[in-house]
N, CA, C and O atoms as a GROMACS GRO file, in nm:
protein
  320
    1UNK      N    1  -1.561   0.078  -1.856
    1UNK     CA    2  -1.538   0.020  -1.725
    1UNK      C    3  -1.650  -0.079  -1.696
    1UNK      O    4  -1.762  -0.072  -1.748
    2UNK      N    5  -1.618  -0.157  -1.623
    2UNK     CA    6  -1.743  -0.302  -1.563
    2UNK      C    7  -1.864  -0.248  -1.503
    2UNK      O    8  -1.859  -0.130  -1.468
    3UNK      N    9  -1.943  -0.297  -1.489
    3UNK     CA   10  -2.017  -0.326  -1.393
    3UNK      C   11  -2.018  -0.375  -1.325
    3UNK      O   12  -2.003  -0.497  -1.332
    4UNK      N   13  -2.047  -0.276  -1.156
    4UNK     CA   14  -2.008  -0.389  -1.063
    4UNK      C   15  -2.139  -0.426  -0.987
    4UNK      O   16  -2.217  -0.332  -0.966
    5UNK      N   17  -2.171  -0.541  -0.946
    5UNK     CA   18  -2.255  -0.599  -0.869
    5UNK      C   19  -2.227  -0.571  -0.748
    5UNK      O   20  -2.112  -0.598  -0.713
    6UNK      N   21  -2.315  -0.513  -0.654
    6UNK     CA   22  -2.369  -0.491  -0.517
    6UNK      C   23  -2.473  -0.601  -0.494
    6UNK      O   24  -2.570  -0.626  -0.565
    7UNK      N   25  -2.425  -0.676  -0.354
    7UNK     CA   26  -2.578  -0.746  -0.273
    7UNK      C   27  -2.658  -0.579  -0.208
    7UNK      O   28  -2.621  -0.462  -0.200
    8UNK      N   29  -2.765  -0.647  -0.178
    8UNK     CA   30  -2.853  -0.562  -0.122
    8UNK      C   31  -2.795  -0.474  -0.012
    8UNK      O   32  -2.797  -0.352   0.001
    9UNK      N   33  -2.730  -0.596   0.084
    9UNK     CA   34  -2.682  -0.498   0.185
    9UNK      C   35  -2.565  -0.390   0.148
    9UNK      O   36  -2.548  -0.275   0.189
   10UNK      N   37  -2.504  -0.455   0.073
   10UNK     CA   38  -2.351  -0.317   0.048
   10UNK      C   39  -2.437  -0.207  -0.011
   10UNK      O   40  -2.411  -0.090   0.016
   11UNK      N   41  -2.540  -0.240  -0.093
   11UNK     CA   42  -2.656  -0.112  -0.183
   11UNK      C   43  -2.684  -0.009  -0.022
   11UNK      O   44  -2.668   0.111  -0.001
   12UNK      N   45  -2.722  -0.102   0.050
   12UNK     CA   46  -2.777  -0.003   0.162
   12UNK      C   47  -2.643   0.036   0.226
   12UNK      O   48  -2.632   0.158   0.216
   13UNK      N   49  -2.542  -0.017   0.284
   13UNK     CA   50  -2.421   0.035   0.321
   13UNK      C   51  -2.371   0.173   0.220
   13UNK      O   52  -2.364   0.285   0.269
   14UNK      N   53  -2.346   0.151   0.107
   14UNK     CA   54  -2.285   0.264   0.013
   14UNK      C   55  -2.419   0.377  -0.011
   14UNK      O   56  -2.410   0.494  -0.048
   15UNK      N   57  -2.534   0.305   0.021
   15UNK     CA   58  -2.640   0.452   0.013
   15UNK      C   59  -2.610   0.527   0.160
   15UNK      O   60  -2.587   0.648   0.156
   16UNK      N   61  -2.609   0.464   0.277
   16UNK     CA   62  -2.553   0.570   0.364
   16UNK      C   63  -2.432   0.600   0.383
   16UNK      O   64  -2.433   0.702   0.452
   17UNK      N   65  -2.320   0.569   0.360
   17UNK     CA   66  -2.233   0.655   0.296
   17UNK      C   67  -2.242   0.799   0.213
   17UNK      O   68  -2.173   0.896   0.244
   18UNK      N   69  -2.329   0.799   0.111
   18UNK     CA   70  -2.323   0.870   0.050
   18UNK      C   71  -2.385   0.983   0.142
   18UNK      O   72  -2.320   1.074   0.195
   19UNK      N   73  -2.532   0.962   0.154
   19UNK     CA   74  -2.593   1.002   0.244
   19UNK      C   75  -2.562   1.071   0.388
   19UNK      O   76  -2.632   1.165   0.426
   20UNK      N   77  -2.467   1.026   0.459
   20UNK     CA   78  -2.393   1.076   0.586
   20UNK      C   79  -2.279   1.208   0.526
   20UNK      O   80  -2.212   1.276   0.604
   21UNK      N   81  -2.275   1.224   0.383
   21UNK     CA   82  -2.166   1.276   0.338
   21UNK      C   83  -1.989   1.235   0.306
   21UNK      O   84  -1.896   1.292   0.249
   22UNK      N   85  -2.005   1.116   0.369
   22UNK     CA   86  -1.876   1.052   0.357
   22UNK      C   87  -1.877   1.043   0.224
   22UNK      O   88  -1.770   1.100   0.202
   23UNK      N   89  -1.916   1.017   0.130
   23UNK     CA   90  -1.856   0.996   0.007
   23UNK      C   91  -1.967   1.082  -0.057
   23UNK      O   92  -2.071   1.115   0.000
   24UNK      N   93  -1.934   1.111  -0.172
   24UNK     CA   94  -2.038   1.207  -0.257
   24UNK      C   95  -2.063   1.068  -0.421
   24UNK      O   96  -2.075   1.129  -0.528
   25UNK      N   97  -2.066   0.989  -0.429
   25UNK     CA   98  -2.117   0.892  -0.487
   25UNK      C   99  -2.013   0.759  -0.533
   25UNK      O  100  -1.891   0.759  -0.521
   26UNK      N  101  -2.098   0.649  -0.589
   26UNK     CA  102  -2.061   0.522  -0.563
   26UNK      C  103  -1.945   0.533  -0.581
   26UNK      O  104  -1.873   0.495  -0.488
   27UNK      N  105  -1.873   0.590  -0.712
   27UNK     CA  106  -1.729   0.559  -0.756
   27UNK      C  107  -1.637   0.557  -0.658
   27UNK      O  108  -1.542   0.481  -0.640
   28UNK      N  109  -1.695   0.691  -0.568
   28UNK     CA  110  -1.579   0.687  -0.422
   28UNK      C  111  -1.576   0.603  -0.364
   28UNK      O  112  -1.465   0.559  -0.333
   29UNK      N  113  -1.684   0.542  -0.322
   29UNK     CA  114  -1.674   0.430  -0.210
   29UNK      C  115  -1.578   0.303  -0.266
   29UNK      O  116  -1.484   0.246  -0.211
   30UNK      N  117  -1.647   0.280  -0.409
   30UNK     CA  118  -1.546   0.162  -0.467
   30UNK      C  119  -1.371   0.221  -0.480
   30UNK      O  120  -1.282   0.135  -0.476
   31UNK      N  121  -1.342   0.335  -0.492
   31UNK     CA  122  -1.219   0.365  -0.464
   31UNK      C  123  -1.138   0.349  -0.376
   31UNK      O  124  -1.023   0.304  -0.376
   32UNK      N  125  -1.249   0.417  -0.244
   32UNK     CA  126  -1.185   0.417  -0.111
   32UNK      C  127  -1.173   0.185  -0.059
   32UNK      O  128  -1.096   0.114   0.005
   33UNK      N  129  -1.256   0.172  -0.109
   33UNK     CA  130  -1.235   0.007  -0.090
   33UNK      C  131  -1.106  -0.012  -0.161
   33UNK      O  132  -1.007  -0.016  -0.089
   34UNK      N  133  -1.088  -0.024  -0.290
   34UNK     CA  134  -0.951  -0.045  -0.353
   34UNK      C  135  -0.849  -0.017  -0.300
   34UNK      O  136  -0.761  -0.103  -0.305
   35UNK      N  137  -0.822   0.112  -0.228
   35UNK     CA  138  -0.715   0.185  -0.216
   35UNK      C  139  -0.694   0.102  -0.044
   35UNK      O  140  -0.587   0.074   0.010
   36UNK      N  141  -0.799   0.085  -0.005
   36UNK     CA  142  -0.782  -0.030   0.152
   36UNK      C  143  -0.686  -0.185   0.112
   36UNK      O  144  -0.576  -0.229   0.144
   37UNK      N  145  -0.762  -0.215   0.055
   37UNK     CA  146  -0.699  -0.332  -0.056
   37UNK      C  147  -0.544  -0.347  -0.086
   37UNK      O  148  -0.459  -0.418  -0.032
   38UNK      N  149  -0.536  -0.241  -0.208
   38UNK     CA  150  -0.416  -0.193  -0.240
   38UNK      C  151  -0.341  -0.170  -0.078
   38UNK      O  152  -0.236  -0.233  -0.086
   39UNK      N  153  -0.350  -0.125   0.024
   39UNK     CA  154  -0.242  -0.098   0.131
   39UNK      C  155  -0.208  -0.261   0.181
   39UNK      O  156  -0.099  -0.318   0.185
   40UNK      N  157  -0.344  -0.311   0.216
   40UNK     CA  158  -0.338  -0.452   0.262
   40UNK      C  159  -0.265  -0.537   0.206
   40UNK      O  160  -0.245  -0.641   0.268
   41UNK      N  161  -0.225  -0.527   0.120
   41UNK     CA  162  -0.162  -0.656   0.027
   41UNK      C  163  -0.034  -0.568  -0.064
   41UNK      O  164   0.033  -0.620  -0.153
   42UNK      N  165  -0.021  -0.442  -0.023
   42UNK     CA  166   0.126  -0.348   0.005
   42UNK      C  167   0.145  -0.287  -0.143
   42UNK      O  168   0.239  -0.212  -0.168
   43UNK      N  169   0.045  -0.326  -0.242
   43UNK     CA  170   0.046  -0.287  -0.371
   43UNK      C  171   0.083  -0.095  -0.375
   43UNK      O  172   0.171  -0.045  -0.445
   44UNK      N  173  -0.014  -0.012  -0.275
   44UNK     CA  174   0.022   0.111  -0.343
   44UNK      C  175   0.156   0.136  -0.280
   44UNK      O  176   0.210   0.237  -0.325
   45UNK      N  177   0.222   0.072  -0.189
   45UNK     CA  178   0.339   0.114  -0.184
   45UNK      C  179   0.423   0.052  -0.239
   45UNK      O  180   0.536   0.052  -0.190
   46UNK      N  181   0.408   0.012  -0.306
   46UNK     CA  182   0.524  -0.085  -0.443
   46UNK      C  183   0.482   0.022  -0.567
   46UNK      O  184   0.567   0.066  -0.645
   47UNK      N  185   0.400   0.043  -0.572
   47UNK     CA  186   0.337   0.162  -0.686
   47UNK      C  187   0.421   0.294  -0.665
   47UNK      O  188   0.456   0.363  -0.761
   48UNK      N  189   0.459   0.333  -0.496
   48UNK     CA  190   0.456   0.471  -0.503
   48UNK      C  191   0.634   0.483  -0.508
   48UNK      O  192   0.695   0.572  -0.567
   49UNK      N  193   0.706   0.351  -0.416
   49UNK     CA  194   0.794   0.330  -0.489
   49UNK      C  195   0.853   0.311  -0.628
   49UNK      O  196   0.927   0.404  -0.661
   50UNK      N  197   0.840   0.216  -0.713
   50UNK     CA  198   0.825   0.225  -0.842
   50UNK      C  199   0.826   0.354  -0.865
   50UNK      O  200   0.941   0.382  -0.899
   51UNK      N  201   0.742   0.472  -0.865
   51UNK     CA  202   0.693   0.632  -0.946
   51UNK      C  203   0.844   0.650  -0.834
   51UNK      O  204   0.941   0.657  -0.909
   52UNK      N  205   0.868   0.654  -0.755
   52UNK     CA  206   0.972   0.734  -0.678
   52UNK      C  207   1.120   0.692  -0.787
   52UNK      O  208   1.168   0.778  -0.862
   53UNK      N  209   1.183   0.536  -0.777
   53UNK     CA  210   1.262   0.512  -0.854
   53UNK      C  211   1.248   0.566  -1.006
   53UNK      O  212   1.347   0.595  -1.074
   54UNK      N  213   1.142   0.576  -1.042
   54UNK     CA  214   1.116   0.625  -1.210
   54UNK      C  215   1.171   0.752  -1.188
   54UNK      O  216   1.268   0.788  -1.254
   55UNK      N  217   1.115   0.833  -1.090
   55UNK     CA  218   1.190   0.949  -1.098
   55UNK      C  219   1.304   1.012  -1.105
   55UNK      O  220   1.348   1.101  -1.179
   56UNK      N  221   1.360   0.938  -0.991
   56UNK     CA  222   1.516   0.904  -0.983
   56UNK      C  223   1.625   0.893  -1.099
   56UNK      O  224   1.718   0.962  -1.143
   57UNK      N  225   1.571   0.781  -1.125
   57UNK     CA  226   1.642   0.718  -1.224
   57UNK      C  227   1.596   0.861  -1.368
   57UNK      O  228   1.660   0.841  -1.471
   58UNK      N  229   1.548   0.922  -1.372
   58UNK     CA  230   1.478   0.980  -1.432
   58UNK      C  231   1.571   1.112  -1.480
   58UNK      O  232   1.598   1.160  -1.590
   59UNK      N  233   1.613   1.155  -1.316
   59UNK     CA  234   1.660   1.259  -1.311
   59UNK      C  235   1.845   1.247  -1.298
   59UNK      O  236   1.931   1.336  -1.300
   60UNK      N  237   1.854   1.110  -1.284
   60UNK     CA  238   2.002   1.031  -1.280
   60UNK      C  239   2.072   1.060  -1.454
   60UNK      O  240   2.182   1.100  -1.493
   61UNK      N  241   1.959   1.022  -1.516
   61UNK     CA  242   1.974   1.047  -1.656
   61UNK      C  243   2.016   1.173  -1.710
   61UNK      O  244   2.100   1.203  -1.794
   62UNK      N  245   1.901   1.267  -1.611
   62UNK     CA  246   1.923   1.400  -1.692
   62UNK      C  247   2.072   1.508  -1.632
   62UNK      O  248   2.092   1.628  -1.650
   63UNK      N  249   2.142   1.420  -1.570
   63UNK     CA  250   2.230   1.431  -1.480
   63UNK      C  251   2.234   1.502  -1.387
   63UNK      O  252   2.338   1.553  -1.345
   64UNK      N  253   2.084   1.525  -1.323
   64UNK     CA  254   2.100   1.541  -1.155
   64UNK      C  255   2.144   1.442  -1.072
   64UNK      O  256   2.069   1.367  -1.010
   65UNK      N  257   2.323   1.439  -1.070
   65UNK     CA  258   2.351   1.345  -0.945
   65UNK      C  259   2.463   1.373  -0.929
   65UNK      O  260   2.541   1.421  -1.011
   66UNK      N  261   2.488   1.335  -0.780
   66UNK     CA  262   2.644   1.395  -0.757
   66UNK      C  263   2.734   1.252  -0.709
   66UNK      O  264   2.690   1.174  -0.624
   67UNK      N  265   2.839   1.238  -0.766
   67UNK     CA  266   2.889   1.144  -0.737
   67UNK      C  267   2.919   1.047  -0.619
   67UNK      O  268   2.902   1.094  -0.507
   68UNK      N  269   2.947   0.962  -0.625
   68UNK     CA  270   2.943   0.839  -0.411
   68UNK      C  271   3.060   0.863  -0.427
   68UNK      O  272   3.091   0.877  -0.546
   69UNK      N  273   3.139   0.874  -0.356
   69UNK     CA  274   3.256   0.816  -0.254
   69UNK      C  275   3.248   0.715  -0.167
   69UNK      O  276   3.248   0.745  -0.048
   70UNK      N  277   3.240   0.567  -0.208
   70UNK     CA  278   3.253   0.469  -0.118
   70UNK      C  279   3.344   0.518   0.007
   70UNK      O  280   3.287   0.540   0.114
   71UNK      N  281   3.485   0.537  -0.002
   71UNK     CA  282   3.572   0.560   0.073
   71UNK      C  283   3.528   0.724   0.187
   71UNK      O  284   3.516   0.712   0.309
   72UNK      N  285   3.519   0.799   0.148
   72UNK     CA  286   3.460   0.896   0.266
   72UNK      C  287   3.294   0.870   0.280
   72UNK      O  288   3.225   0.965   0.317
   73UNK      N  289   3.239   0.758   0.254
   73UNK     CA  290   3.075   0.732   0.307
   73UNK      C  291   3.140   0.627   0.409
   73UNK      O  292   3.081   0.641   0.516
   74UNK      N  293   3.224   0.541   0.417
   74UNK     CA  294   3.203   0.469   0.510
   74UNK      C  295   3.416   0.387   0.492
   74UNK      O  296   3.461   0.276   0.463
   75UNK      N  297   3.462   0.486   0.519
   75UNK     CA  298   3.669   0.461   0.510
   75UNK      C  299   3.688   0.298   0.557
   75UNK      O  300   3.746   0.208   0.495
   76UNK      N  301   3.617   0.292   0.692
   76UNK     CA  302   3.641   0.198   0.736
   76UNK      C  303   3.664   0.030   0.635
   76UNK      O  304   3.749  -0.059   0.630
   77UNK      N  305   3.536   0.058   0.571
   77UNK     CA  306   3.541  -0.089   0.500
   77UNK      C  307   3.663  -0.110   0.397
   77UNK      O  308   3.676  -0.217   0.339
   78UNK      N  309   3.750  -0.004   0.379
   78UNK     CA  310   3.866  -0.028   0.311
   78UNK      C  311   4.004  -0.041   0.376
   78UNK      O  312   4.112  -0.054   0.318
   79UNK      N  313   3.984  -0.035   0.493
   79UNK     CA  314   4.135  -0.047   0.587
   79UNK      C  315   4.120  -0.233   0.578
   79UNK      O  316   4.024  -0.309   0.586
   80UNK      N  317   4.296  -0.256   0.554
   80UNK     CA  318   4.270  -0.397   0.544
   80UNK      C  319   4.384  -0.392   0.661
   80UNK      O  320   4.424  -0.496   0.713
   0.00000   0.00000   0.00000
């Protein structure tokens, strides 16, 4: 994994962090930043979707599924 560069001040920001107990060392803090990130710009929920459809589709395969009925989900759209 990289190395990541801290300015001085985030050094002193993530030392009290640690320090207050909020995080128990650096890796967390750089996590808990990512995972802010990731929401902001909607990534982990495209992620958690994605793992949800994988599953799905997953279990579609293994033939957990019960068949649609267009016609008794919604009759109407077939009356002409």
């Amino acid at each position: 994994m990289p190395n990541v560069y801290l300015t001085e001040p985030m050094r002193d920001y993530v030392q009290k962090q640690i320090e207050s107990g909020a995080y128990a060392n650096l890796s967390e803090v750089v996590r808990a930043g990512i995972r802010l990130l990731m929401d902001k710009d909607g990534a982990r929920q495209f992620y958690l979707l994605k793992a949800d459809l994988e599953q799905a589709a997953a279990e579609a395969e293994a033939g957990a599924f019960a068949a649609f009925d267009a016609r008794a989900f919604e009759p109407e759209a077939f009356n002409e």
